[in-house]
N, C-alpha and C positions, 0 to 999 in steps of 0.2 A: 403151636397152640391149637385148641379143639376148634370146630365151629361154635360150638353152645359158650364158649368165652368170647372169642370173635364179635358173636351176635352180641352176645350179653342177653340172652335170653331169662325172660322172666318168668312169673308164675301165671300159669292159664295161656299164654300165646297158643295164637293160628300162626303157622308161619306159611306161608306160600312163596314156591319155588316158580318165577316162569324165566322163560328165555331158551337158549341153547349150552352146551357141551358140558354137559353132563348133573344136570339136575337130579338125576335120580338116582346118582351116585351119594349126590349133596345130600339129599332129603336122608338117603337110609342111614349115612354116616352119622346126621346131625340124632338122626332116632335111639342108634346107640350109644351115643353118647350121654344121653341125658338118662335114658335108663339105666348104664352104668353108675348114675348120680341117685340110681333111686326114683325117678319120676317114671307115673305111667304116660306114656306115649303113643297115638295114635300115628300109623302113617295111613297116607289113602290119595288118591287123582278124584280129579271132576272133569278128565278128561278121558283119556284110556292110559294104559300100562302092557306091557310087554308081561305076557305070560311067565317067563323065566323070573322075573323078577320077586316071585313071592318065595324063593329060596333067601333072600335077604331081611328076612323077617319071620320071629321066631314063632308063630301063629299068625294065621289069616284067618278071616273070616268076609262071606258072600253075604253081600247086602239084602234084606230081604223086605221089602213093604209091609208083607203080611203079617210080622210081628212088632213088639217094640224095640226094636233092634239098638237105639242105647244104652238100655240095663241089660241087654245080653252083652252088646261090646263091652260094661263094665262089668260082668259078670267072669270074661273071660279075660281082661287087662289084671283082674285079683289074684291068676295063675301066671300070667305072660307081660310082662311092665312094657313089650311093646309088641301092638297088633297092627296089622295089616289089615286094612276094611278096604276092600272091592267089589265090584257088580259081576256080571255070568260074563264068562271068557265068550268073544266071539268066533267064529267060522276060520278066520283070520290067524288066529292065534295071541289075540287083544285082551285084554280085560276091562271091562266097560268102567264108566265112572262112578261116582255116588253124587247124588245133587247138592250142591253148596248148603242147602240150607239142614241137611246132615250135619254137617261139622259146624253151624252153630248150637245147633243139641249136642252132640255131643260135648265139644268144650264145655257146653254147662253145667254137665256132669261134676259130682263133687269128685266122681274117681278119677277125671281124666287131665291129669295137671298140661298137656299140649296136644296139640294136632297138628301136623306136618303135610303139606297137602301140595303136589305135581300138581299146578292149574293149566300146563297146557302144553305141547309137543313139537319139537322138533326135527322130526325126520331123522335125528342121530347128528343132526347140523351145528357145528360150536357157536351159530350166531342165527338169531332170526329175528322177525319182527312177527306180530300177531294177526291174524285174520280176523275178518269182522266178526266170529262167533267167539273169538277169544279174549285171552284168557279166562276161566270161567271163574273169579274168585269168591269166596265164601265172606260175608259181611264182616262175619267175628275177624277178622282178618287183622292180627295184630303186625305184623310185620312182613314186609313186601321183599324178596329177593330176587333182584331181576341178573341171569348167568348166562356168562358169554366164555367161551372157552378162546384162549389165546390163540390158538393156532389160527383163528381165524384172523388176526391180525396178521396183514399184511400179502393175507389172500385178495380173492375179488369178489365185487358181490356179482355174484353168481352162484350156480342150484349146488356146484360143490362144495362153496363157503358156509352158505349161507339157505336158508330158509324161508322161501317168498322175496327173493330176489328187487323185486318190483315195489314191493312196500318196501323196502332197506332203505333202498333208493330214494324214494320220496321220501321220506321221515328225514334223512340224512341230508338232502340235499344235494344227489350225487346223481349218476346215470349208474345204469345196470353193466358193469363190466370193469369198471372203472376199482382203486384200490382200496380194504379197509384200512384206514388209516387209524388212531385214535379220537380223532375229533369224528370220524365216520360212527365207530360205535362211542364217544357218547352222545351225540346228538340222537341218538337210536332209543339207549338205553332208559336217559332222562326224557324222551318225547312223551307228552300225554298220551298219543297212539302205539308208545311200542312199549319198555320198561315199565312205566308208569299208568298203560293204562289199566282203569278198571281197579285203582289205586283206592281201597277205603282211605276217607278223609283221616281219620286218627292214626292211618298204621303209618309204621317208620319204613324207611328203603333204605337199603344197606346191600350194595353191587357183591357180586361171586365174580373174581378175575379167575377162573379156574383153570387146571391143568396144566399150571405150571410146575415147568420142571426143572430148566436149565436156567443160567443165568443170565442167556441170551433174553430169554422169555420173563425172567421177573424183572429183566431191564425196559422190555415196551413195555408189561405189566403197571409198572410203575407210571410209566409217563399216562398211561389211561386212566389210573387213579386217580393223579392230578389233576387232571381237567374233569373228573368226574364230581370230585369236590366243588370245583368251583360252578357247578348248577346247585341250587338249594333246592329241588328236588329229592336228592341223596347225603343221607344222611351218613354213611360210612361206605368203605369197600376193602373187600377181603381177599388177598390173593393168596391162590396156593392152589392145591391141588385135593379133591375131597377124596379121591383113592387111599391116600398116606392117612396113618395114625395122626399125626398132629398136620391137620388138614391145611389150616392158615401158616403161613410164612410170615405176614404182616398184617394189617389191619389199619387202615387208613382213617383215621377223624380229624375236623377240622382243628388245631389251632392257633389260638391267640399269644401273640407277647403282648406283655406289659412293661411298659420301659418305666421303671421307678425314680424319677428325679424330681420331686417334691419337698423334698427336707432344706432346712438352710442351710444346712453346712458350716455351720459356725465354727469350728475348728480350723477352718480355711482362712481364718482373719477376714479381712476384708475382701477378700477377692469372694466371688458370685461363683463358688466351685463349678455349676453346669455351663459355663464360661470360659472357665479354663481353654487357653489353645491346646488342640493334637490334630496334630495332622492335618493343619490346612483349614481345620474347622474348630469346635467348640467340644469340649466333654460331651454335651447334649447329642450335639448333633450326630457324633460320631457314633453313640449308641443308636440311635434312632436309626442310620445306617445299618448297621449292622442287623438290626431288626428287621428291616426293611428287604436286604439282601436273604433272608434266610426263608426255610421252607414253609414260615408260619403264614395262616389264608388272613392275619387280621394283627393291626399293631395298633395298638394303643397307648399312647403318653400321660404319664399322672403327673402334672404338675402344681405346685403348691405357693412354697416361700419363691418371691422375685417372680409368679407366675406371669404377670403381664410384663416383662422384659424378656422370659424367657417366650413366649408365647410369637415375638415379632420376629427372633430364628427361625422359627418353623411354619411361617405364613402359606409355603409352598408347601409344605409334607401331606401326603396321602392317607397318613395314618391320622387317629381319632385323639385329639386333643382333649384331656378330660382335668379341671380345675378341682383339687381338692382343698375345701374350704376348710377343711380340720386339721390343716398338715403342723398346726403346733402341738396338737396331742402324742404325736410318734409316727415313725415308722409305717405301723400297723393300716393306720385309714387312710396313706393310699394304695397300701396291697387290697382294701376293701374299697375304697373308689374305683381302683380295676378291676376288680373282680363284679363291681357290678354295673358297671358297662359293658360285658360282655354279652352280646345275644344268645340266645336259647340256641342256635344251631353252631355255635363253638361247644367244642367236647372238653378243651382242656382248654387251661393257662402255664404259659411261662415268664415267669420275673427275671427281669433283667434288673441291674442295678445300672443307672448313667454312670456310677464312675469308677467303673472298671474297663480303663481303657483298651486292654489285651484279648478281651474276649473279640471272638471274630463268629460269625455268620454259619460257619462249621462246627463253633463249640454248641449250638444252639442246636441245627440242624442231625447232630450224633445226639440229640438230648431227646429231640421227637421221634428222631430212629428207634432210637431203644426201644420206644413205649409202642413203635407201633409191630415191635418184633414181639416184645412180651404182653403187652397192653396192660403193663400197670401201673397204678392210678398216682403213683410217685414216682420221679426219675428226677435225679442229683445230680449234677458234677461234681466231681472232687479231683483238685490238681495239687498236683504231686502230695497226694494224702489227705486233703485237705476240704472237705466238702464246702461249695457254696455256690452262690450266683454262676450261673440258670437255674432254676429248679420250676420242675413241672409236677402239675397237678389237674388231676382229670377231674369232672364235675361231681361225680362224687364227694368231694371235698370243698368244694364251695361254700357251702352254708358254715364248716369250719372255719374257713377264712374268713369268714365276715364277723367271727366272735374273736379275732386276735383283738388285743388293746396294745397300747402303749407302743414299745420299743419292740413288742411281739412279732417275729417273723415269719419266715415258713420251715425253721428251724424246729422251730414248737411242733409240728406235725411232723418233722422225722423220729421226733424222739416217740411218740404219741403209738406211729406206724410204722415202727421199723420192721417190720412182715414183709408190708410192702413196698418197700423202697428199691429201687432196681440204680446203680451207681456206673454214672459213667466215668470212666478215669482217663485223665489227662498226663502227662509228663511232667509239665511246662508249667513251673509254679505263679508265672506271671502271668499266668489268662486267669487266674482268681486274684490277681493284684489291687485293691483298691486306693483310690483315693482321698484321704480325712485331714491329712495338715498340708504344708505349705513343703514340709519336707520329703512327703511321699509323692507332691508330686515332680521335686527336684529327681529323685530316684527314677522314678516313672519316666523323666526324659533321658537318664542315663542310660535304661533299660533299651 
């Protein structure tokens, strides 16, 4: 997958790169990308740049005071969809910065649909923290990338790892010498003085696990991820390697299940289907389990018909119990009672149905896998041919869901989007097994 999907980069972004290993890989990859899409692209530092570096960009141009220097940069973006804006090369062999308040002129420009912007340096170090003059970021600053190169896991903070050793330390809560661990960089990443500082109020942050390559690497990758999620600070995290054409491997965003056991069940006779025994416990509960065990950052229960009986099972559960008052209309209004108790900083939903007892914690987990390999905004199960319960949907599609009625599922939106549908397939026809009479679930315990 690109960065510019990854990001999910919109119209007019500043995006600014800081951190370490290999941001300026990041920035020129993310440049061509979006110019191959057609948009003009500024890149540029407000820091310095390594001279060599203006070979990866198809035009530059030196920043100049004495003119109007954004109707020439868009004078020259009408020939070149991505330029390179820098200050006079120094003694050194540096290229000086452009000041922050450059690239809020410029983005305002009607010609310049992004600006990409290196705010600050690390020594060639795949991990650092910021010094007091840093990083330099520009106000217009829509989205925040803070990049740490893997290899520095599992190194030490120290001047070889790592970049101002002494701040690592402090931010992280560790001594100087001592291992990066993943709780080491994210306590670093997400800190207001390292990742995060200098953070405009409105932009989003969205972590670079870079330069991964092996599988050894996108396996600590991963675990870094995870705990990078669970700071609300950070709003996604992207691993992979910005060198490679399809830069990201995966794409990390928070979500949600929603366990859907609100209906009555009247097909069940008398018996309180979310009641049902399996396994030592109740239909309910066993889903809510399985919820609970899987990769999602938030579970949420929609409960309806029998709500205050079913409600005294789950007195102990950590997940968010949510009462829908409409559950005789259909289906539909508790997949929208779920869906709108979902906080702003969940990215997707996934539907569980309670009484599908076969589903396990890995048919869920293969179902957020998917989407964070593809990142698209619908992923299905379907066992043994048969598409159904999990199915996920990324926020995008929200305001959809909340216009189902009746008996309306999330059915209705595969048929709707099947573009986007990404299908995970199973073998095992009983992990989409449900159960509606008294004789499935006779079956259910043969099974």
């Amino acid at each position: 997958m690109q960065l510019a999907r990854a990001f999910r980069i919109r119209t007019k972004e500043v995006i600014a790169f800081v951190g370490g290993g290999g941001k300026t890989a990041a920035m020129f990859r993310l440049a061509r990308e979006l110019a191959a899409q057609g948009k003009r692209v500024i890149t540029t530092t407000t820091t310095r740049l390594a001279a060599s570096q203006i070979r990866h960009a198809p035009k530059h141009l030196v920043y100049d005071w004495a003119v109007d220097f954004p109707v020439r940069a868009c004078e020259t973006l009408a020939r070149y969809p991505h330029l390179l804006v820098i200050g006079n090369e120094t003694e050194d062999g540096k290229l000086l910065g452009v000041p922050p308040a450059l690239v809020d002129e410029l983005i305002a420009m009607d010609d310049v649909d992004a600006v990409i912007v290196e705010a600050d340096g690390a020594r060639t170090r795949p991990f650092k923290a910021p010094g007091e003059h840093e990083p330099v970021i520009p106000d217009s600053t829509t989205l925040l990338v803070p990049v740490i190169g893997v290899r520095a896991l599992g190194g030490k903070i120290d001047d070889a790892h790592t970049h101002r050793a002494d701040i690592v330390a402090r931010l992280a809560g560790a001594r100087v010498g001592e291992a990066i661990t993943p709780n080491v960089a994210a306590r670093v990443l997400t800190h207001a003085e390292g990742g995060m500082k200098h953070r405009p109020r409105d932009a989003r942050a969205l972590a670079l696990i870079n330069q991964v390559e092996s599988d050894a690497q996108i396996e600590t990758a991963r675990a870094l991820a995870r705990l990078l999620l669970g700071y609300g600070e950070m709003d996604g995290v992207a691993l992979g390697a910005a060198q490679r054409e399809d830069a990201v491997r995966e794409i990390y965003r928070r979500v949600a299940v929603v366990v859907l056991a609100g209906g009555a069940g009247t097909r069940m006779g008398d018996q309180v289907k979310q009641l049902l025994e399996w396994r030592g416990a109740t239909l309910l509960e066993n889903a809510l389990a399985v919820a609970l065990q899987s990769a999602a950052n938030q579970v949420i229960v929609v409960l309806g018909a029998h709500g205050d009986e079913l409600r005294l099972k789950l007195h102990r559960t950590t997940a968010q119990i949510i009462l829908n008052r409409d559950w005789e209309t259909g289906h539909a209004s508790s997949m929208r009672a779920g869906v709108r108790a979902i906080p702003p900083q969940i990215d997707a939903v996934v539907f569980l149905n309670a009484d599908q007892p076969f589903v396990t914690a890995e048919v869920i987990d293969r179902v957020i896998q998917r989407q964070r390999e593809t990142d698209a905004p619908i992923v299905v199960a379907s066992f043994a041919g048969r598409r159904g319960s999990p199915a996920l949907f990324d926020r995008a599609h929200f305001d959809e869901l909340m216009t189902l009625e009746g008996e309306q599922g999330g059915r209705e939106l595969l048929f709707r989007h099947a573009e986007q549908v990404e299908t995970v397939l199973f073998d095992d026809a009983r992990l989409g097994f449900d159960l509606d009479t008294p004789d499935d679930y006779t079956r259910a315990l043969t099974l």
